[in-house]
N, C-alpha and C positions, 0 to 999 in steps of 0.2 A: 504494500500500500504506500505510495507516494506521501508528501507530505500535503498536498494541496487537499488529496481525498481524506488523508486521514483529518486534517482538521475540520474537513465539513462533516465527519462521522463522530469527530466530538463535539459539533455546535451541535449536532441533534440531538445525540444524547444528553445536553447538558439544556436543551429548548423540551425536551420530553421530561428529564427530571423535575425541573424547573415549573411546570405549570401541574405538574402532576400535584408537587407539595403546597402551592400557591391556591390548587383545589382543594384542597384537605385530604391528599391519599399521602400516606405513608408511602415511603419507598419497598418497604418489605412490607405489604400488605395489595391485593388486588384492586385494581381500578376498575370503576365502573365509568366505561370510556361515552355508553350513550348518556348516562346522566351528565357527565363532565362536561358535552356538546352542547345539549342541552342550556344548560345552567353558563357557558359560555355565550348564549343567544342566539346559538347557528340553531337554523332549520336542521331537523334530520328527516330524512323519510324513506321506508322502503320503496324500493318501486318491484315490476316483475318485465326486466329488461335482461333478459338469456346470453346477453352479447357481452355483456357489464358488470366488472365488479362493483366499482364504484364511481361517482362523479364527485367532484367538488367547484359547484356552480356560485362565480361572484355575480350577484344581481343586483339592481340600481337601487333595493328596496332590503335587501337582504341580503345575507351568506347563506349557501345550502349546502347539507352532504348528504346525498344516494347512494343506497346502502340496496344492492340485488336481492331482493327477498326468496331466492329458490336456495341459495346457498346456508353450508350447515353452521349452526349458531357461532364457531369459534370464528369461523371465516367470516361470517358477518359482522364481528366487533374487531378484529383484525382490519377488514377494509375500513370501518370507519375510524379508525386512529391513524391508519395508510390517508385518508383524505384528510383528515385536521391539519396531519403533518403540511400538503399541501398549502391547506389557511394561514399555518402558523410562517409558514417561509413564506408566503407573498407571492405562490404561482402563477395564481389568477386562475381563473377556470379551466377544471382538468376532468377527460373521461378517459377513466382507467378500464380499459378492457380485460377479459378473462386472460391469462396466460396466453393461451393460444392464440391470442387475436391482438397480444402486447403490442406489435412492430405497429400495428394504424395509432397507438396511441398519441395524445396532444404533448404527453410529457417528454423530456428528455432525460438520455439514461441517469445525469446525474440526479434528476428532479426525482425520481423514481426511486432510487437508492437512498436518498435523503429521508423520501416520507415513510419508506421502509423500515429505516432506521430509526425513525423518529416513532412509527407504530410501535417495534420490539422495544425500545427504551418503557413506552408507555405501558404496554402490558406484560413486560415480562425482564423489569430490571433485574437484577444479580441479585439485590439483596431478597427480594419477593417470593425469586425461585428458590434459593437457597431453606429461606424460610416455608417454603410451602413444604418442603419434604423433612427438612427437619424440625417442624412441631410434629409431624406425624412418625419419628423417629426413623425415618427411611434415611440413608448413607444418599449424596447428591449425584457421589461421583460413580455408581453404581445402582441405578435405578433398576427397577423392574418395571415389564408393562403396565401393572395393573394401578402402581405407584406414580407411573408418569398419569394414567387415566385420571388418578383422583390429583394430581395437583395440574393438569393442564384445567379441571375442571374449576377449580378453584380460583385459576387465573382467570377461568373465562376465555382459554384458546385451545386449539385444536392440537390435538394430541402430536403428531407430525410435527407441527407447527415448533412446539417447546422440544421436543430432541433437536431439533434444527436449531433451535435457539441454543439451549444447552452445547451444543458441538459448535456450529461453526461461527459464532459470535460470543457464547461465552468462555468456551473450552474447559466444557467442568466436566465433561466425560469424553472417552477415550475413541477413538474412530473405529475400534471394534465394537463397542456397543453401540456405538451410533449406529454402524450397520444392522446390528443382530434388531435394536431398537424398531426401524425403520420396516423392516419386516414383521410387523405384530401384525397380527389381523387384530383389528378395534373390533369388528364384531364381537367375535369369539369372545374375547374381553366382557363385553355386554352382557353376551346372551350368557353367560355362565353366571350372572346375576338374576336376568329376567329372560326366561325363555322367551325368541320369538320377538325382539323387539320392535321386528320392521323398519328399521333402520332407523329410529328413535335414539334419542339421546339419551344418556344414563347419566344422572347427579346422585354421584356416594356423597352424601352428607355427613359432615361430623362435627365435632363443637368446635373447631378451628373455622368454621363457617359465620360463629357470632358476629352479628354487626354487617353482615354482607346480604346480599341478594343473588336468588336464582333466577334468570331470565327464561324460561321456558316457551317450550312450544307445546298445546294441545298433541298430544301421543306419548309425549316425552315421559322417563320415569324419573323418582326419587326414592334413593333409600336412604336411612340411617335417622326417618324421623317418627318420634314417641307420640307426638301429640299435635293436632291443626285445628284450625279454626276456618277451614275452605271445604265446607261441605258443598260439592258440587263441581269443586275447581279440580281438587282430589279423592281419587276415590282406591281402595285399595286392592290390588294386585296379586295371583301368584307368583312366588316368587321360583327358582330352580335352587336358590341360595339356600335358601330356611331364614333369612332375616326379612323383615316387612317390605312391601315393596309399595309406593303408591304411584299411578300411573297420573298425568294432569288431562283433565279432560273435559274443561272450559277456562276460557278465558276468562280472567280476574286477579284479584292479590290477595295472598292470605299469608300468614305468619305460623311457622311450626317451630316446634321446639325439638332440638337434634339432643340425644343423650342428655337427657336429664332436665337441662336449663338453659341450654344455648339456644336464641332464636334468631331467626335465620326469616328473615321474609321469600316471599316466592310469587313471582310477575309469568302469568302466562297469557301468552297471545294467541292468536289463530294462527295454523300451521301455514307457513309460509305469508306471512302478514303484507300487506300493500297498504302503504298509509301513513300518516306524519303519526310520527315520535309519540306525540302527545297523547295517542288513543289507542296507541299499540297493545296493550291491557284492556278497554273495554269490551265488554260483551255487546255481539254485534244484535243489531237488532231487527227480525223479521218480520 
Protein backbone atom coordinates (compact mmCIF):
# COMPACT_ATOMS: atom_id res chain seq x y z
CA UNK A 1 0.00 0.00 0.00
CA UNK A 2 1.59 3.27 -1.06
CA UNK A 3 1.52 6.07 1.05
CA UNK A 4 -1.07 8.21 -0.66
CA UNK A 5 -3.62 5.02 -0.34
CA UNK A 6 -2.63 4.38 2.95
CA UNK A 7 -3.41 7.75 4.32
CA UNK A 8 -6.85 7.82 2.75
CA UNK A 9 -7.54 4.37 4.50
CA UNK A 10 -6.75 6.10 7.65
CA UNK A 11 -8.98 9.40 7.01
CA UNK A 12 -11.79 6.71 6.87
CA UNK A 13 -11.14 4.94 9.50
CA UNK A 14 -10.59 7.68 11.65
CA UNK A 15 -14.14 9.64 9.73
CA UNK A 16 -15.94 6.17 10.63
CA UNK A 17 -14.55 6.06 14.32
CA UNK A 18 -15.13 9.47 14.69
CA UNK A 19 -18.91 9.90 14.00
CA UNK A 20 -19.59 6.52 15.39
CA UNK A 21 -18.52 7.93 19.08
CA UNK A 22 -19.94 11.41 18.25
CA UNK A 23 -23.23 9.10 17.82
CA UNK A 24 -23.05 7.55 21.20
CA UNK A 25 -21.64 3.88 19.93
CA UNK A 26 -18.86 2.77 21.61
CA UNK A 27 -16.04 1.45 19.62
CA UNK A 28 -16.34 -2.09 21.20
CA UNK A 29 -19.83 -2.30 21.01
CA UNK A 30 -22.26 -2.73 17.66
CA UNK A 31 -23.67 0.06 15.66
CA UNK A 32 -26.99 0.52 14.67
CA UNK A 33 -25.97 2.13 11.37
CA UNK A 34 -29.96 2.73 10.05
CA UNK A 35 -30.73 4.60 13.39
CA UNK A 36 -27.32 6.59 13.04
CA UNK A 37 -28.67 7.71 9.39
CA UNK A 38 -31.58 8.35 10.49
CA UNK A 39 -30.81 10.59 13.51
CA UNK A 40 -28.10 12.19 11.00
CA UNK A 41 -31.27 13.51 8.87
CA UNK A 42 -30.54 11.52 5.75
CA UNK A 43 -33.54 9.92 4.15
CA UNK A 44 -33.07 6.19 4.17
CA UNK A 45 -35.25 3.91 2.01
CA UNK A 46 -35.52 0.41 0.64
CA UNK A 47 -36.28 0.32 -2.64
CA UNK A 48 -36.72 -3.28 -4.92
CA UNK A 49 -34.12 -2.35 -7.79
CA UNK A 50 -32.31 -6.02 -8.70
CA UNK A 51 -29.59 -4.16 -10.52
CA UNK A 52 -28.40 -2.14 -7.16
CA UNK A 53 -26.98 -2.36 -4.07
CA UNK A 54 -27.03 0.83 -3.07
CA UNK A 55 -27.59 4.61 -4.11
CA UNK A 56 -26.52 7.69 -2.29
CA UNK A 57 -28.66 10.58 -3.95
CA UNK A 58 -27.80 14.55 -3.01
CA UNK A 59 -31.13 16.29 -3.78
CA UNK A 60 -31.96 20.14 -3.62
CA UNK A 61 -34.31 19.36 -0.78
CA UNK A 62 -32.58 16.54 0.91
CA UNK A 63 -29.74 13.75 1.28
CA UNK A 64 -30.98 10.19 0.43
CA UNK A 65 -29.53 6.47 0.89
CA UNK A 66 -31.05 3.25 -1.06
CA UNK A 67 -30.79 0.42 0.51
CA UNK A 68 -31.91 -2.97 -2.29
CA UNK A 69 -34.52 -4.52 -0.36
CA UNK A 70 -34.03 -8.21 -1.86
CA UNK A 71 -30.67 -8.54 -0.20
CA UNK A 72 -29.94 -10.40 3.03
CA UNK A 73 -30.05 -8.39 6.40
CA UNK A 74 -26.11 -8.11 6.84
CA UNK A 75 -25.67 -6.99 3.33
CA UNK A 76 -28.32 -4.56 3.65
CA UNK A 77 -26.61 -2.60 6.72
CA UNK A 78 -23.37 -3.09 5.01
CA UNK A 79 -24.47 -1.07 1.94
CA UNK A 80 -25.95 1.42 3.93
CA UNK A 81 -22.69 2.59 5.88
CA UNK A 82 -20.85 1.72 2.04
CA UNK A 83 -23.21 4.86 1.01
CA UNK A 84 -22.86 7.23 4.20
CA UNK A 85 -19.29 6.74 3.72
CA UNK A 86 -20.08 8.27 0.37
CA UNK A 87 -22.01 11.48 2.22
CA UNK A 88 -19.56 11.74 4.80
CA UNK A 89 -16.45 12.39 1.96
CA UNK A 90 -18.57 14.64 -0.32
CA UNK A 91 -19.11 12.26 -3.43
CA UNK A 92 -22.06 13.68 -4.51
CA UNK A 93 -24.41 11.33 -5.81
CA UNK A 94 -23.51 7.64 -6.33
CA UNK A 95 -25.21 4.35 -7.79
CA UNK A 96 -23.54 1.57 -6.54
CA UNK A 97 -24.29 -1.43 -8.56
CA UNK A 98 -24.31 -5.33 -7.42
CA UNK A 99 -20.61 -6.68 -7.89
CA UNK A 100 -21.24 -7.86 -11.05
CA UNK A 101 -22.54 -4.83 -12.72
CA UNK A 102 -19.55 -2.69 -10.50
CA UNK A 103 -17.57 -1.54 -13.89
CA UNK A 104 -21.08 0.88 -15.10
CA UNK A 105 -20.67 2.29 -11.78
CA UNK A 106 -20.74 6.45 -11.10
CA UNK A 107 -17.88 5.98 -8.45
CA UNK A 108 -14.20 5.79 -8.85
CA UNK A 109 -12.16 2.82 -7.79
CA UNK A 110 -10.71 5.19 -5.09
CA UNK A 111 -14.23 6.58 -4.07
CA UNK A 112 -15.27 2.93 -3.69
CA UNK A 113 -12.54 1.69 -1.52
CA UNK A 114 -12.94 4.76 0.75
CA UNK A 115 -16.60 4.16 1.48
CA UNK A 116 -15.67 0.53 1.89
CA UNK A 117 -13.49 1.36 4.26
CA UNK A 118 -15.35 3.62 5.95
CA UNK A 119 -18.47 0.87 6.15
CA UNK A 120 -15.90 -1.82 7.89
CA UNK A 121 -14.45 0.88 10.37
CA UNK A 122 -18.25 1.45 11.06
CA UNK A 123 -19.58 -1.80 11.76
CA UNK A 124 -16.83 -3.84 12.53
CA UNK A 125 -13.90 -1.90 14.34
CA UNK A 126 -11.08 -4.20 16.11
CA UNK A 127 -12.13 -3.30 19.22
CA UNK A 128 -16.09 -4.52 18.66
CA UNK A 129 -14.81 -7.65 17.10
CA UNK A 130 -12.46 -8.47 19.53
CA UNK A 131 -15.06 -7.84 22.17
CA UNK A 132 -17.98 -9.79 20.47
CA UNK A 133 -16.00 -13.00 20.92
CA UNK A 134 -14.45 -12.51 23.96
CA UNK A 135 -17.44 -11.70 26.22
CA UNK A 136 -18.69 -14.91 24.88
CA UNK A 137 -15.39 -16.44 25.80
CA UNK A 138 -14.53 -17.79 22.22
CA UNK A 139 -10.39 -17.21 21.42
CA UNK A 140 -10.54 -14.31 18.31
CA UNK A 141 -7.72 -15.76 16.61
CA UNK A 142 -9.21 -19.18 16.25
CA UNK A 143 -12.87 -18.87 15.72
CA UNK A 144 -15.30 -21.50 14.98
CA UNK A 145 -18.27 -21.26 12.58
CA UNK A 146 -20.84 -21.21 14.70
CA UNK A 147 -18.96 -18.42 16.96
CA UNK A 148 -18.30 -16.27 13.89
CA UNK A 149 -22.44 -16.81 13.27
CA UNK A 150 -23.38 -15.57 16.72
CA UNK A 151 -20.81 -12.44 16.63
CA UNK A 152 -21.33 -11.52 13.00
CA UNK A 153 -24.92 -11.53 14.26
CA UNK A 154 -24.29 -9.24 16.99
CA UNK A 155 -22.58 -6.96 14.73
CA UNK A 156 -25.25 -6.81 12.51
CA UNK A 157 -23.02 -8.35 9.33
CA UNK A 158 -22.89 -11.08 7.30
CA UNK A 159 -21.09 -13.99 8.33
CA UNK A 160 -18.53 -13.88 5.13
CA UNK A 161 -18.50 -10.47 5.52
CA UNK A 162 -16.48 -10.50 9.28
CA UNK A 163 -13.90 -13.45 8.32
CA UNK A 164 -13.12 -11.06 5.54
CA UNK A 165 -12.90 -8.42 7.80
CA UNK A 166 -11.14 -10.59 10.55
CA UNK A 167 -8.22 -11.64 7.62
CA UNK A 168 -7.79 -9.36 5.31
CA UNK A 169 -8.20 -5.91 7.18
CA UNK A 170 -7.72 -6.93 10.41
CA UNK A 171 -5.35 -9.95 10.57
CA UNK A 172 -6.51 -11.52 13.70
CA UNK A 173 -6.76 -14.89 12.08
CA UNK A 174 -4.53 -16.91 10.06
CA UNK A 175 -5.02 -17.51 6.03
CA UNK A 176 -5.80 -21.09 6.96
CA UNK A 177 -8.60 -20.40 8.78
CA UNK A 178 -9.70 -17.83 6.75
CA UNK A 179 -9.96 -20.54 4.10
CA UNK A 180 -11.25 -23.45 6.16
CA UNK A 181 -13.68 -20.34 7.49
CA UNK A 182 -14.93 -19.37 4.00
CA UNK A 183 -16.06 -22.63 3.28
CA UNK A 184 -18.80 -23.16 6.06
CA UNK A 185 -22.16 -23.77 4.78
CA UNK A 186 -24.35 -20.91 6.84
CA UNK A 187 -27.15 -23.10 6.22
CA UNK A 188 -26.12 -26.04 7.82
CA UNK A 189 -25.15 -23.69 10.68
CA UNK A 190 -28.84 -22.61 10.88
CA UNK A 191 -30.64 -25.47 10.35
CA UNK A 192 -28.91 -27.42 13.17
CA UNK A 193 -30.71 -24.96 15.30
CA UNK A 194 -34.01 -24.63 13.41
CA UNK A 195 -34.94 -27.36 11.19
CA UNK A 196 -35.84 -26.02 7.73
CA UNK A 197 -35.24 -22.57 7.92
CA UNK A 198 -35.95 -21.59 4.27
CA UNK A 199 -33.35 -19.47 4.05
CA UNK A 200 -34.37 -17.30 7.04
CA UNK A 201 -32.08 -15.66 9.34
CA UNK A 202 -31.18 -17.12 12.76
CA UNK A 203 -30.51 -14.59 15.90
CA UNK A 204 -28.73 -16.62 18.89
CA UNK A 205 -29.51 -14.30 21.56
CA UNK A 206 -27.65 -13.92 24.78
CA UNK A 207 -27.20 -11.30 27.48
CA UNK A 208 -24.34 -9.77 25.62
CA UNK A 209 -27.29 -8.41 23.58
CA UNK A 210 -28.42 -5.89 26.54
CA UNK A 211 -29.16 -2.56 25.22
CA UNK A 212 -29.16 -3.58 21.48
CA UNK A 213 -31.71 -4.36 18.81
CA UNK A 214 -32.70 -7.12 16.54
CA UNK A 215 -33.67 -5.95 13.16
CA UNK A 216 -35.63 -8.79 11.73
CA UNK A 217 -37.59 -9.94 8.93
CA UNK A 218 -41.10 -11.73 9.07
CA UNK A 219 -39.67 -15.63 8.64
CA UNK A 220 -36.62 -14.87 10.45
CA UNK A 221 -35.80 -16.89 13.93
CA UNK A 222 -34.64 -16.11 17.49
CA UNK A 223 -33.28 -18.15 20.15
CA UNK A 224 -31.92 -17.60 23.42
CA UNK A 225 -35.14 -15.64 24.65
CA UNK A 226 -37.01 -16.43 28.33
CA UNK A 227 -39.68 -14.15 28.09
CA UNK A 228 -41.68 -11.38 25.30
CA UNK A 229 -44.11 -9.00 25.21
CA UNK A 230 -44.87 -9.53 21.05
CA UNK A 231 -47.73 -11.64 21.07
CA UNK A 232 -48.35 -11.90 17.45
CA UNK A 233 -44.81 -10.53 16.21
CA UNK A 234 -43.48 -13.91 17.90
CA UNK A 235 -44.63 -16.83 18.16
CA UNK A 236 -42.91 -20.15 19.17
CA UNK A 237 -41.07 -22.68 17.14
CA UNK A 238 -39.76 -26.30 16.95
CA UNK A 239 -36.77 -26.35 17.45
CA UNK A 240 -33.98 -29.51 16.12
CA UNK A 241 -31.62 -27.95 19.08
CA UNK A 242 -33.82 -28.71 22.25
CA UNK A 243 -33.56 -24.96 23.21
CA UNK A 244 -36.65 -22.57 22.55
CA UNK A 245 -36.87 -21.21 19.35
CA UNK A 246 -39.39 -18.24 18.29
CA UNK A 247 -39.97 -17.61 14.65
CA UNK A 248 -41.04 -13.57 13.98
CA UNK A 249 -44.13 -13.53 12.09
CA UNK A 250 -45.57 -9.97 11.95
CA UNK A 251 -44.33 -6.82 11.62
CA UNK A 252 -43.89 -4.63 14.87
CA UNK A 253 -41.57 -4.02 18.11
CA UNK A 254 -41.53 -5.87 21.03
CA UNK A 255 -38.91 -6.26 23.93
CA UNK A 256 -37.63 -9.85 25.20
CA UNK A 257 -35.64 -10.77 27.85
CA UNK A 258 -32.53 -13.08 26.88
CA UNK A 259 -31.23 -15.30 30.09
CA UNK A 260 -32.74 -14.07 32.90
CA UNK A 261 -32.69 -10.11 32.66
CA UNK A 262 -31.18 -8.94 29.68
CA UNK A 263 -33.54 -7.15 27.37
CA UNK A 264 -32.98 -6.82 24.07
CA UNK A 265 -35.67 -5.09 21.96
CA UNK A 266 -36.68 -6.71 18.42
CA UNK A 267 -37.90 -4.55 15.14
CA UNK A 268 -39.50 -6.75 12.47
CA UNK A 269 -40.47 -5.67 9.03
CA UNK A 270 -42.18 -7.26 6.16
CA UNK A 271 -39.91 -9.74 4.23
CA UNK A 272 -38.10 -7.86 1.83
CA UNK A 273 -39.49 -4.37 2.98
CA UNK A 274 -39.82 -1.37 0.04
CA UNK A 275 -40.21 1.91 1.98
CA UNK A 276 -38.77 4.83 3.82
CA UNK A 277 -36.91 4.12 7.15
CA UNK A 278 -39.53 5.47 9.13
CA UNK A 279 -42.35 2.63 8.65
CA UNK A 280 -40.04 -0.15 8.01
CA UNK A 281 -41.60 -1.74 11.49
CA UNK A 282 -45.30 -0.88 10.81
CA UNK A 283 -47.97 -3.30 10.25
CA UNK A 284 -49.14 -2.88 6.99
CA UNK A 285 -52.47 -2.34 6.52
CA UNK A 286 -55.22 -4.16 4.30
Amino acid sequence: MNNGVADEARRAIKAAYSLRVTSGYALDRPCDVYDLISHLGVTLQFIDVPSLEGMYLEEPETTRICVCSRRPSGRQRYTAAHELGHKVFGHGTQLDPTIELRESGTASPLEERLADLFAQSMLMPQSAVNQGFRLRGYEPTAPGPDQILRVSAWLGVGFETLVQQMRLTLGMISYRRYQELLKTDVKEIREAIVHDTNNNEVWPLDSHWSGTAVQAQIGDFLTGVSEHDGRGILEPRDSTSGQKVYAATRAGECVVTVQGSARVRVRVSRKAYVGFYDFRYVEECI
